[in-house]
N, CA, C and O of each residue as an XYZ file, in Angstrom:
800
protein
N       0.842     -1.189      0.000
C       0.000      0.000      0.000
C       0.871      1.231      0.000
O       1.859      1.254      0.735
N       0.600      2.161     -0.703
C       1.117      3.503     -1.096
C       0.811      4.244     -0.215
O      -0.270      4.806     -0.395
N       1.568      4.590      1.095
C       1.349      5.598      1.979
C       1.594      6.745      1.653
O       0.962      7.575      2.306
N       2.290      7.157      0.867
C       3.245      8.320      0.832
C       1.772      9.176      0.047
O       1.196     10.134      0.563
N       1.506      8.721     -0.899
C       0.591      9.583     -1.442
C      -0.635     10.364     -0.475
O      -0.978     11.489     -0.841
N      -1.530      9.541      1.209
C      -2.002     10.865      2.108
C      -1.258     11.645      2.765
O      -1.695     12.492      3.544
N      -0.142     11.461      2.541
C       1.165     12.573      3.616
C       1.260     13.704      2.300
O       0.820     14.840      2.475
N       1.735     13.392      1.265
C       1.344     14.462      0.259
C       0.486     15.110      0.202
O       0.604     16.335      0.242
N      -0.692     14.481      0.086
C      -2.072     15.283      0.359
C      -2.335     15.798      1.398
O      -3.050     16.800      1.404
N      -1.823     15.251      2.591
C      -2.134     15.761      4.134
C      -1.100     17.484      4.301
O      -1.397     18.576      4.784
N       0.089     16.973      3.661
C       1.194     18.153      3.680
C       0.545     19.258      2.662
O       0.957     20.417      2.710
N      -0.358     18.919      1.847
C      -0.642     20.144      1.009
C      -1.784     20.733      1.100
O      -2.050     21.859      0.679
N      -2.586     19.891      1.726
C      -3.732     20.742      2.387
C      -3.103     21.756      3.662
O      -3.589     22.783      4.135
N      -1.789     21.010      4.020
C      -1.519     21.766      5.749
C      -0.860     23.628      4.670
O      -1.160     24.813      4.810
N      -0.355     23.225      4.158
C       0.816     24.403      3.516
C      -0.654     25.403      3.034
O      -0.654     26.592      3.354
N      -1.983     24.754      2.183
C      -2.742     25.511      1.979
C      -3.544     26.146      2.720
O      -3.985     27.191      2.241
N      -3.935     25.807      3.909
C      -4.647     26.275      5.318
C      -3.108     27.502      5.609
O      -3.407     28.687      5.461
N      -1.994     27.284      5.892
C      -0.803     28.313      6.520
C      -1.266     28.910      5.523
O      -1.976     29.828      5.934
N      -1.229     28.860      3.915
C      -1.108     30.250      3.231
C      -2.228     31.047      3.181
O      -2.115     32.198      2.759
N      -3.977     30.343      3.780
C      -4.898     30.833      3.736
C      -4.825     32.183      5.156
O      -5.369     33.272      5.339
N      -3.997     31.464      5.785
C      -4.201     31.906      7.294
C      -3.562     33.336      7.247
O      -4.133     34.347      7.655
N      -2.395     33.300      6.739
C      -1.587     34.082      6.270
C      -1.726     35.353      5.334
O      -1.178     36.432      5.558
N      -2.697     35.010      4.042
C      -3.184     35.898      3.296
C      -4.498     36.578      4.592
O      -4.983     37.665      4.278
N      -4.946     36.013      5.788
C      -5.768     37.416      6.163
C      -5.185     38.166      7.287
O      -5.665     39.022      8.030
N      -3.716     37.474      7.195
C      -3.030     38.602      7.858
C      -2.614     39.997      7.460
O      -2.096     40.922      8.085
N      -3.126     39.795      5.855
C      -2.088     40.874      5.285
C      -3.251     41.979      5.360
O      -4.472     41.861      5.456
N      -2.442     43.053      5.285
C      -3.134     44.872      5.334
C      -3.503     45.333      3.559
O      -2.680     44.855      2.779
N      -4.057     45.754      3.234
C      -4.443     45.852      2.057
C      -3.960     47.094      1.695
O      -3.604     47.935      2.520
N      -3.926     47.277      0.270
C      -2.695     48.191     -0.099
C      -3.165     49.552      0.513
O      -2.454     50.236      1.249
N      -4.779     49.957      0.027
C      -5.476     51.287      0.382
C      -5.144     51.655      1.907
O      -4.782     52.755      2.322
N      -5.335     50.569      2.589
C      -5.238     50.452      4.354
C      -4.159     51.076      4.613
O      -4.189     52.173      5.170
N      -2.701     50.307      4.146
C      -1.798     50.813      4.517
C      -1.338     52.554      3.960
O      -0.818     53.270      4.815
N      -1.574     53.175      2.448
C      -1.596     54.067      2.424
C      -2.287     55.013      2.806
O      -2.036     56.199      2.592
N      -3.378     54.505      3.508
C      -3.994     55.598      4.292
C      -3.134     55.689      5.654
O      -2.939     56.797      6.153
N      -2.719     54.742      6.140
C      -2.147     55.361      7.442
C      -0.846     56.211      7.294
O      -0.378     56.993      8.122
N      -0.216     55.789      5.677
C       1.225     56.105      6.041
C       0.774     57.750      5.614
O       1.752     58.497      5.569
N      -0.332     58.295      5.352
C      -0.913     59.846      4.736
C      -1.218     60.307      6.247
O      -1.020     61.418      6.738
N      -1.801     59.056      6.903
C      -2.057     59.843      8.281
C      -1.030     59.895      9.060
O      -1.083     60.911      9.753
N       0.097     59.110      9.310
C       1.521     59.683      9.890
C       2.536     60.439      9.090
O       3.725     60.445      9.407
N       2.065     61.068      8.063
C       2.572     62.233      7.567
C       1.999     63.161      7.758
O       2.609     64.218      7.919
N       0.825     63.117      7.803
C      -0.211     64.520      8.122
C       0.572     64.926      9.578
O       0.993     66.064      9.786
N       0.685     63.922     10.450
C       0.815     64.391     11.926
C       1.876     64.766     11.763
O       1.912     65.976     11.987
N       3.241     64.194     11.352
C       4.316     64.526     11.579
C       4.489     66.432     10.725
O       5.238     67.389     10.921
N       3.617     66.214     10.018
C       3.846     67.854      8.949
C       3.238     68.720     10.056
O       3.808     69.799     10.218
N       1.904     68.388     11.067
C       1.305     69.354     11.904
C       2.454     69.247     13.274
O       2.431     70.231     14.012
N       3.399     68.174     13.633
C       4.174     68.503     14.831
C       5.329     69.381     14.548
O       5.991     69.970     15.403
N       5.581     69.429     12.755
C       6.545     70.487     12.401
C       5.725     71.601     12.733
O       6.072     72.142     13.783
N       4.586     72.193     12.071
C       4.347     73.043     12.050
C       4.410     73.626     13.335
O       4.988     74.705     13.464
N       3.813     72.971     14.456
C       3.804     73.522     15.588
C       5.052     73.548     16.036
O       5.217     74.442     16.866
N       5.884     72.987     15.833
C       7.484     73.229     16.700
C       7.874     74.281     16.177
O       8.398     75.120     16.910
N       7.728     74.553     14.698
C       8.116     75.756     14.268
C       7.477     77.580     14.607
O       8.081     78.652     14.646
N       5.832     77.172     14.822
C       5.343     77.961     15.710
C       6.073     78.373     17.228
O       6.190     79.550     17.568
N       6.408     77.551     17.836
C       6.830     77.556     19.086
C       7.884     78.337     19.138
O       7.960     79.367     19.808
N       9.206     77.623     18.045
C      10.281     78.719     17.670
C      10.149     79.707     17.657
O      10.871     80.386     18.388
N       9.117     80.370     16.788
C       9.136     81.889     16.122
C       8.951     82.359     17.115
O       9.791     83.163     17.520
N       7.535     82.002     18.103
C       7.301     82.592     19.066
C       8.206     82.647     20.531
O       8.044     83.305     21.559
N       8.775     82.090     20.305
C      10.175     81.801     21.824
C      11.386     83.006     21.345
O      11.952     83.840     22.053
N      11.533     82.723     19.812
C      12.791     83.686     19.138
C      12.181     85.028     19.213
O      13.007     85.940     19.250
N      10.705     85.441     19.251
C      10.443     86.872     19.185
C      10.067     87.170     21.223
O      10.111     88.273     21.769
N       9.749     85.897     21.886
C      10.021     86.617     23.505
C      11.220     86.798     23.817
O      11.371     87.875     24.395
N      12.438     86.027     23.645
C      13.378     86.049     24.056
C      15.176     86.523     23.134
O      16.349     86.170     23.012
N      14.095     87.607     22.695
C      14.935     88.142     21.751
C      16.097     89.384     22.367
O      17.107     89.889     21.875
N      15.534     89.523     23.396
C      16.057     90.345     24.512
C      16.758     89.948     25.513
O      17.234     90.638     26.414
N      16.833     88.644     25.330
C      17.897     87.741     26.214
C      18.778     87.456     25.661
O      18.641     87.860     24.506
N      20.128     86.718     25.855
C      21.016     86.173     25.644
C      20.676     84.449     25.778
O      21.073     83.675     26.649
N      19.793     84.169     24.578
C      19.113     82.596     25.166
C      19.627     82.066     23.477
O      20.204     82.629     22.546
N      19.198     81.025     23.651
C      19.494     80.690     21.996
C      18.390     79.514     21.423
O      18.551     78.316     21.655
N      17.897     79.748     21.084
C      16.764     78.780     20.668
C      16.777     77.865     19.484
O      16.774     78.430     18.390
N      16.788     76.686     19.495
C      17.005     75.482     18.300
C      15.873     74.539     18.560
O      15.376     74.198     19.633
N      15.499     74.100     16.998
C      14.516     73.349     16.669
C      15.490     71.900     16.377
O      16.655     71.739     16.013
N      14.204     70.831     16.790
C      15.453     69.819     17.096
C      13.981     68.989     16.068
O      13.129     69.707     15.545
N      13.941     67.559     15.956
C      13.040     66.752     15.799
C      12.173     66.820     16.519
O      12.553     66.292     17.564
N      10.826     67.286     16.654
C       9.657     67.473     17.385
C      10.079     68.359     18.549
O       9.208     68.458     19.414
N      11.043     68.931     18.744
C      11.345     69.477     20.126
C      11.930     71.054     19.669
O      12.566     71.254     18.634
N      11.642     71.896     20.470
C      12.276     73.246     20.374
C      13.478     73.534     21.893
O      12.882     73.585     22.968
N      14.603     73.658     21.944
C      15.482     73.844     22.779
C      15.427     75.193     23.350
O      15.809     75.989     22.492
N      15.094     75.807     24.497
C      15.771     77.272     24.391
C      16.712     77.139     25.741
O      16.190     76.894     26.829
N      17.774     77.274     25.631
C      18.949     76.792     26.469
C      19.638     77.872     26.941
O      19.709     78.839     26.182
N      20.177     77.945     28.038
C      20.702     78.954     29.240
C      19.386     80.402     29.785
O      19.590     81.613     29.873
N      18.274     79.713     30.014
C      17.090     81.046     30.360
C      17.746     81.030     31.915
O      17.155     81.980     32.428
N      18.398     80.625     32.668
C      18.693     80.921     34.227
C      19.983     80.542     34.422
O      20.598     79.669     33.810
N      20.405     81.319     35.402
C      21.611     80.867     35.776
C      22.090     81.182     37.177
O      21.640     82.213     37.678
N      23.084     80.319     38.008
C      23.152     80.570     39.518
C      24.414     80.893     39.986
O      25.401     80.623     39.301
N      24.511     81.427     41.046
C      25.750     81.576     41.662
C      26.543     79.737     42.017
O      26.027     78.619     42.023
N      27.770     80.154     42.232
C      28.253     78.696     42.705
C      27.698     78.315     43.839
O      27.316     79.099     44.708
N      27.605     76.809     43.908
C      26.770     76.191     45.119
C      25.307     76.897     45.601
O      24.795     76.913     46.720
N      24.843     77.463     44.353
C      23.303     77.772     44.891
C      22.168     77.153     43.655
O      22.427     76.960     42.467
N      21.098     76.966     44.238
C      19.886     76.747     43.426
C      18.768     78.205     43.721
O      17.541     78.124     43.656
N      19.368     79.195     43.971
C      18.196     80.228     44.147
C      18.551     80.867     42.750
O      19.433     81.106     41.924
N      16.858     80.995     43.182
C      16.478     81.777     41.062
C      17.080     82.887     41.159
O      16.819     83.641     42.096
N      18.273     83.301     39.932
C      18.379     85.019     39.755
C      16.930     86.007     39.443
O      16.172     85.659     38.538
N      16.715     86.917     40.050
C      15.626     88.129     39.835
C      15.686     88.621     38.054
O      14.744     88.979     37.347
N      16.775     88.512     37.784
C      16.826     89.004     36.337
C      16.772     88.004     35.489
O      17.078     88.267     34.326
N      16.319     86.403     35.878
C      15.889     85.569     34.814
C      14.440     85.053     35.143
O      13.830     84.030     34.831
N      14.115     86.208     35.926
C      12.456     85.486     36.301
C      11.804     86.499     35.054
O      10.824     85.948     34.552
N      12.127     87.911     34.403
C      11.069     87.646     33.417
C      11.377     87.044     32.297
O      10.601     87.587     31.510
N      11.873     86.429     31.809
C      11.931     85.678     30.797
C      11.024     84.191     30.995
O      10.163     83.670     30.286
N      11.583     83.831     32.162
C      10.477     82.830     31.976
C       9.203     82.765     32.087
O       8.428     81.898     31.683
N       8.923     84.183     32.927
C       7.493     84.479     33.134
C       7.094     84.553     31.606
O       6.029     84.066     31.229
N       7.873     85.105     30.829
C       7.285     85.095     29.042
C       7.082     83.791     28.810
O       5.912     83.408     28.795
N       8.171     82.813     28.578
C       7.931     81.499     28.516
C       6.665     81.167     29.322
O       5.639     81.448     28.703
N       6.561     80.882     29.984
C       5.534     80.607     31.107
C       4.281     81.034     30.024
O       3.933     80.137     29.257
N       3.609     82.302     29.920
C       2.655     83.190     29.483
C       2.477     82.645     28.129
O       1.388     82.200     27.763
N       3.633     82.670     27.292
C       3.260     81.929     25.941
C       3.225     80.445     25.920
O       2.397     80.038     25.106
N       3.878     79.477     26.573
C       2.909     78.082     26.873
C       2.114     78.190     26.994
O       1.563     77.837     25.952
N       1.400     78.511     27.693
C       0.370     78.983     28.268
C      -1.176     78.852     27.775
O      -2.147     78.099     27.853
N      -0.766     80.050     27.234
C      -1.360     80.643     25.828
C      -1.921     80.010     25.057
O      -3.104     79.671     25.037
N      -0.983     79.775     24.259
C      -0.501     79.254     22.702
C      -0.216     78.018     22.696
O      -0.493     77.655     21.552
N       0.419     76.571     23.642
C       0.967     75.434     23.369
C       0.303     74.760     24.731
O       1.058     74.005     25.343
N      -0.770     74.914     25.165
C      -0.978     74.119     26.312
C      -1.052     72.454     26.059
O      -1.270     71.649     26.965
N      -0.971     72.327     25.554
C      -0.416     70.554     25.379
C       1.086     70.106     25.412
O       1.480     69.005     25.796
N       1.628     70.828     25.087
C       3.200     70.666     25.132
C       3.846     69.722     26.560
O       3.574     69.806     27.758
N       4.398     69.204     26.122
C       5.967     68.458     27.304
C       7.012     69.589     27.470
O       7.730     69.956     26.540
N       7.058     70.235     28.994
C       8.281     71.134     29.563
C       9.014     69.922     30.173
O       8.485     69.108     30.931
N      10.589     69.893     29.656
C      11.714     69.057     30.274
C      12.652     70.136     31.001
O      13.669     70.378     30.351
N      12.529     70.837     32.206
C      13.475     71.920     32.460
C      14.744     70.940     33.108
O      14.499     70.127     33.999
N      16.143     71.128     32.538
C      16.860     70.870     32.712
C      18.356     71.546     33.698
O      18.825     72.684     33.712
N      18.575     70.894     34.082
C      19.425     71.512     34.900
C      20.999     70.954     35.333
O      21.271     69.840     35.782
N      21.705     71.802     35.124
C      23.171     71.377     35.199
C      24.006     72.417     36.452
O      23.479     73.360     37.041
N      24.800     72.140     36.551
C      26.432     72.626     37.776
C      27.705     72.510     36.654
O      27.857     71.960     35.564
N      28.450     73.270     37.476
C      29.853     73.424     37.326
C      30.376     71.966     37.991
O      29.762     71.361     38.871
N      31.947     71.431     37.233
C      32.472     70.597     37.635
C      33.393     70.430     39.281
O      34.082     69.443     39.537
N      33.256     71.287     39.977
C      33.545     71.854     40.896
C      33.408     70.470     42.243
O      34.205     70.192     43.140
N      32.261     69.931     41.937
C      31.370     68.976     43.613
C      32.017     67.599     42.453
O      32.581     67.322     41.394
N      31.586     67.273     43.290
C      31.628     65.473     43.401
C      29.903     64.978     42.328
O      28.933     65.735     42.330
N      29.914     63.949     41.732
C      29.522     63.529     40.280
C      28.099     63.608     41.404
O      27.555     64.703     41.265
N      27.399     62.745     42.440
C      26.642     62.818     42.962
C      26.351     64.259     43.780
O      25.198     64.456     44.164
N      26.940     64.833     43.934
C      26.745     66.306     44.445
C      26.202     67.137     43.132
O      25.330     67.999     43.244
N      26.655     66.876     42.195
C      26.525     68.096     41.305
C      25.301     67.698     40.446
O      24.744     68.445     39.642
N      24.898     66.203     40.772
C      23.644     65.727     40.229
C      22.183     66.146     40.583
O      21.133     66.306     39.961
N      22.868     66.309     42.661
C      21.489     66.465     43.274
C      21.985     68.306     43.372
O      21.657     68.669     44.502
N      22.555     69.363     42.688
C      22.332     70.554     42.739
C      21.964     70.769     41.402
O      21.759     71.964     41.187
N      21.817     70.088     40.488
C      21.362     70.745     39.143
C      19.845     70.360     39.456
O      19.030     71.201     39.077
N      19.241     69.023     40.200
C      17.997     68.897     40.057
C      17.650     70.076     40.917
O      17.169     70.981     40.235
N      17.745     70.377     42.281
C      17.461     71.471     43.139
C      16.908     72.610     42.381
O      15.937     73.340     42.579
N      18.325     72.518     40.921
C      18.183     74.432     39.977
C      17.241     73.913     39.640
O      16.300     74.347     40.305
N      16.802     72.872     38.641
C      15.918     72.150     37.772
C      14.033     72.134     38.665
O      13.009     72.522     38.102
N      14.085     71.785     39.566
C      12.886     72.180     40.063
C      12.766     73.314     40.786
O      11.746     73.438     41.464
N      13.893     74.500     40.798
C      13.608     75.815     41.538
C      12.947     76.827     40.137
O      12.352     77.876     40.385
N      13.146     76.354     38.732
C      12.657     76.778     37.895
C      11.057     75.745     37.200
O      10.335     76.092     36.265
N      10.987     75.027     37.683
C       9.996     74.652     37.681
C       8.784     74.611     38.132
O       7.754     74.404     37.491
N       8.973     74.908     39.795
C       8.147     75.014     40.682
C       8.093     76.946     40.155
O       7.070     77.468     40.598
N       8.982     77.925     39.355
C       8.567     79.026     38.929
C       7.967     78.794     37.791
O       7.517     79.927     37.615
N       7.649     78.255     36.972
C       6.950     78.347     36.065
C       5.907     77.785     36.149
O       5.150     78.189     35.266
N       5.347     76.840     36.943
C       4.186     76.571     37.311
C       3.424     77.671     38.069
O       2.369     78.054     37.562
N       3.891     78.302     39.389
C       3.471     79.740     39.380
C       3.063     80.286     39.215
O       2.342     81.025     39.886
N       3.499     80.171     37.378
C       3.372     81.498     36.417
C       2.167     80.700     35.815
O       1.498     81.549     35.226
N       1.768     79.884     35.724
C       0.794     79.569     35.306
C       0.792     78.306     34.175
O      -0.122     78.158     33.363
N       2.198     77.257     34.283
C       1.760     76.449     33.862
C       1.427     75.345     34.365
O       1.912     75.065     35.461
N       0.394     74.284     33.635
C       0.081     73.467     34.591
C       1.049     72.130     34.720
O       1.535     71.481     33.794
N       1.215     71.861     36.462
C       1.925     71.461     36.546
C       2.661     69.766     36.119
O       3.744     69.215     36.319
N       1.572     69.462     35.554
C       1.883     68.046     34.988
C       2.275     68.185     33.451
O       2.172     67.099     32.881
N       2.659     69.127     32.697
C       3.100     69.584     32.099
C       4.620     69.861     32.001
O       5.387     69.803     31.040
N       4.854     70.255     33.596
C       6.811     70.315     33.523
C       7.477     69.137     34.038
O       6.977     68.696     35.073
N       8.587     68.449     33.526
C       9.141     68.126     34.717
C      10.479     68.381     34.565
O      10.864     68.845     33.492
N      11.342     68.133     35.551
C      12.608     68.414     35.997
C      13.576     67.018     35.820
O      13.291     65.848     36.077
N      14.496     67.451     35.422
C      15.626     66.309     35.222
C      17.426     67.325     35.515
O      17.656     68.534     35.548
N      18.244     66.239     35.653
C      19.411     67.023     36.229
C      20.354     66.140     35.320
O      20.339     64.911     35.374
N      21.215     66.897     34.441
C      22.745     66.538     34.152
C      23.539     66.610     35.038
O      24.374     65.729     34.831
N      23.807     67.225     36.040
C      24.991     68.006     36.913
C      26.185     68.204     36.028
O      26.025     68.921     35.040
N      26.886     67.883     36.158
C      28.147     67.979     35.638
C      28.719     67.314     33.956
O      29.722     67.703     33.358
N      28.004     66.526     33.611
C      27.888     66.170     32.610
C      28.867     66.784     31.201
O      28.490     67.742     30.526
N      30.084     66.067     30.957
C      31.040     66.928     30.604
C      30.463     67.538     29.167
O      30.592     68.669     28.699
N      29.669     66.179     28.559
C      28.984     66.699     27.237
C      28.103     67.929     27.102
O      28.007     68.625     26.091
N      27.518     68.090     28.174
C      26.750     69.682     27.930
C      27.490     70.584     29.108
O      26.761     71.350     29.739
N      28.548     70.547     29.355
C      29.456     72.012     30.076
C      29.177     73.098     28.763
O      29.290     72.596     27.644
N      28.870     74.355     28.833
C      28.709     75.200     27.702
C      30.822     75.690     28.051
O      31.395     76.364     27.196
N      31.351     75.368     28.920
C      33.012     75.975     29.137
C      33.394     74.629     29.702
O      32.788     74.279     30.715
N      34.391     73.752     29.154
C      34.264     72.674     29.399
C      35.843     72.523     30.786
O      37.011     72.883     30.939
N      34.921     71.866     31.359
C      35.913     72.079     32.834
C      36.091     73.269     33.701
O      36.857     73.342     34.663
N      35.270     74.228     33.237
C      35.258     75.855     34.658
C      34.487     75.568     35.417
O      33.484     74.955     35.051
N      34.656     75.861     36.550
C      34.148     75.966     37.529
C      34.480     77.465     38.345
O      35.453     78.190     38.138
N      33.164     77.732     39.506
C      33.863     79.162     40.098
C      33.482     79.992     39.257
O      32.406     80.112     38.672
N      34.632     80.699     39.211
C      34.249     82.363     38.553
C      33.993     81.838     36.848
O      32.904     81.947     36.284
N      34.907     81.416     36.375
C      34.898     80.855     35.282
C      33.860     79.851     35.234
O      33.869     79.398     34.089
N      33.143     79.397     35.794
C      32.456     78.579     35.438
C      30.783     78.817     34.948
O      29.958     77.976     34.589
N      30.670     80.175     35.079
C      29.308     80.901     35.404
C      28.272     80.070     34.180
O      27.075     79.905     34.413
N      28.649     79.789     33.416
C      27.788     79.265     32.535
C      27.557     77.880     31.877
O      27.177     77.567     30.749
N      28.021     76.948     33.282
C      27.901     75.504     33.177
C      26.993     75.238     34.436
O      26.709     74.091     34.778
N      26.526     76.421     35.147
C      25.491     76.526     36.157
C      24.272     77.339     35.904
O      24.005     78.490     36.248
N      23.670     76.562     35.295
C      22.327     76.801     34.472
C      21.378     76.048     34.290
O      21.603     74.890     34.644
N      20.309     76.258     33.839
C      19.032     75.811     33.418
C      18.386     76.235     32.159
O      18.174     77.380     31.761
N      18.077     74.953     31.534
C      17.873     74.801     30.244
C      16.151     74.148     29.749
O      15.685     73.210     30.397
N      15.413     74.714     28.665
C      13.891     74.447     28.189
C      14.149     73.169     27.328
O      15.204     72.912     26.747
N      13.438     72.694     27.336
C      13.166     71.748     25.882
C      11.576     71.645     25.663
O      10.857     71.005     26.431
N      11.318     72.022     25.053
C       9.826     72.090     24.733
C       9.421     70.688     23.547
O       9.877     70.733     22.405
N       8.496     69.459     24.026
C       8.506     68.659     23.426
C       6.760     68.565     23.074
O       5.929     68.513     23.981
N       6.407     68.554     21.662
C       5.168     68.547     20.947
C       4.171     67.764     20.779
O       3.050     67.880     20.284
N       4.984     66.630     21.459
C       4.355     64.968     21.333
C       3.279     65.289     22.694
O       2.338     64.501     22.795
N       3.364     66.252     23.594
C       2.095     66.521     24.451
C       2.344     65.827     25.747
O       2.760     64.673     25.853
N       2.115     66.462     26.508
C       1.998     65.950     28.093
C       0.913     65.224     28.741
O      -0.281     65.502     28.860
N       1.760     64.009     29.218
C       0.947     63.221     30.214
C       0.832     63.783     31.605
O       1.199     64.947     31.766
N       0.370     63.102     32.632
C       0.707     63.665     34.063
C       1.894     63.006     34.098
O       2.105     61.832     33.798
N       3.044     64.250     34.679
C       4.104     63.662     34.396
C       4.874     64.456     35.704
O       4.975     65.676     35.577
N       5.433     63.827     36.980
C       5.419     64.251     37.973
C       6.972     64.599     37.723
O       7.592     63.937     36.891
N       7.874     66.076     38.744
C       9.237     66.141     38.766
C       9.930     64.992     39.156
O       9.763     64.675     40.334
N      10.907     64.050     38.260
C      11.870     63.030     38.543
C      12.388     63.783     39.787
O      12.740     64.950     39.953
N      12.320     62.805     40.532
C      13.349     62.940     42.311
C      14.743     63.223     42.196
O      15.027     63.200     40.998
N      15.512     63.421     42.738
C      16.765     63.597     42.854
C      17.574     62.428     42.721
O      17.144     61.436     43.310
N      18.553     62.317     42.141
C      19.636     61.039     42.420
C      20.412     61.284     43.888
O      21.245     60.471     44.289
C-alpha cells in the first residue's frame, strides 16, 4: 500500500490552510496608504507647531542672551537661568523671561511636554553636582508653574556635571558661570501627568 501519497495530500492541504491563514493577515494596499498619509499629516502638523513655538520663543526672548534650536519634534531654548556657585536660588533678572515662557505656553501650546533641565559646574563630586542641578531644575519649575503652567506639564531632570553639555568645558567658580544653568526643551508629542523626577 502507497502511503506516501495521504502525507502528500495531508502536507498540502496543511501548507494551503498556513497560506490561507496568512493571506488574512495581510493589510491591504489602500489600508496601509492611508495610514502612512495619516503619519505624515501628523508629523507635517508637529513640524508646524514646533516651528510655531520657535518663532514665538525667538520673538520673547529676543532680549535675552538665550538661543533657541529646533530639534526633531522638540524646540530647545537653552541657558534662560543661571546661579551663583553652590546655589539653586532663582536670579531676579531671569524670572522675566520665563514668566514670558511661562505666558506663551500657556497661551498658545498648552499641550506641550516642559523638560526643564538643569546642570552645575564641575567643581562637587559627580553625585553632588547631580542632586544641585535637580534642586536648579525644580527651583525653575516650581517658577513656572506659578506662572501659570500646569503642573503636569513640567518636569525636571538634572545633568549636573555632565562633561557633554558644560557650555566651558571644565570651569568651575568664577569661570564657570555658565555651566550653572538651566535649560527648556519644549517637546510637541504633548503631556501626560508627568510628575518632577526625584533627585539622584
Amino acid at each position: 500500500m502507497n502511503i506516501r501519497a495521504p502525507r502528500i495530500a495531508m502536507l498540502a492541504t496543511g501548507i494551503l490552510v498556513v497560506s490561507l491563514a496568512g493571506c488574512s493577515q495581510y493589510v491591504k494596499k489602500d489600508e496601509l496608504n492611508t495610514a502612512i498619509q495619516q503619519l505624515q499629516q501628523k508629523q507635517q502638523d508637529q513640524q508646524q507647531q514646533i516651528d510655531a513655538i520657535r518663532q514665538q520663543m525667538q520673538s520673547q526672548f529676543s532680549k535675552y542672551d538665550t538661543q533657541i534650536t529646533a530639534m526633531q519634534g522638540r524646540v530647545s531654548v537653552d541657558t534662560v537661568a543661571h546661579f551663583a556657585f553652590n546655589s539653586a536660588d532663582l536670579n531676579d533678572q531671569d524670572k522675566p523671561a520665563l514668566q514670558n515662557f511661562a505666558e506663551t505656553i500657556s497661551k498658545y501650546h498648552p499641550n506641550v511636554l516642559i523638560t526643564v533641565e538643569g546642570f552645575a559646574d564641575p567643581a562637587g563630586s559627580h553625585s553632588y553636582n547631580k542632586h544641585l542641578g535637580m534642586k536648579r531644575a525644580q527651583a525653575v519649575r516650581d517658577f513656572l508653574v506659578s506662572s501659570g503652567i500646569n503642573a503636569d506639564q513640567v518636569r525636571a531632570v538634572s545633568y549636573g556635571a555632565d562633561s557633554n553639555r558644560q557650555v566651558v568645558k571644565g570651569a568651575s567658580h568664577e569661570r564657570g558661570a555658565d555651566n550653572r544653568r538651566v535649560s527648556l526643551t519644549v517637546d510637541s508629542s504633548g503631556a501626560g501627568a508627568v510628575a518632577s523626577t526625584p533627585a539622584a
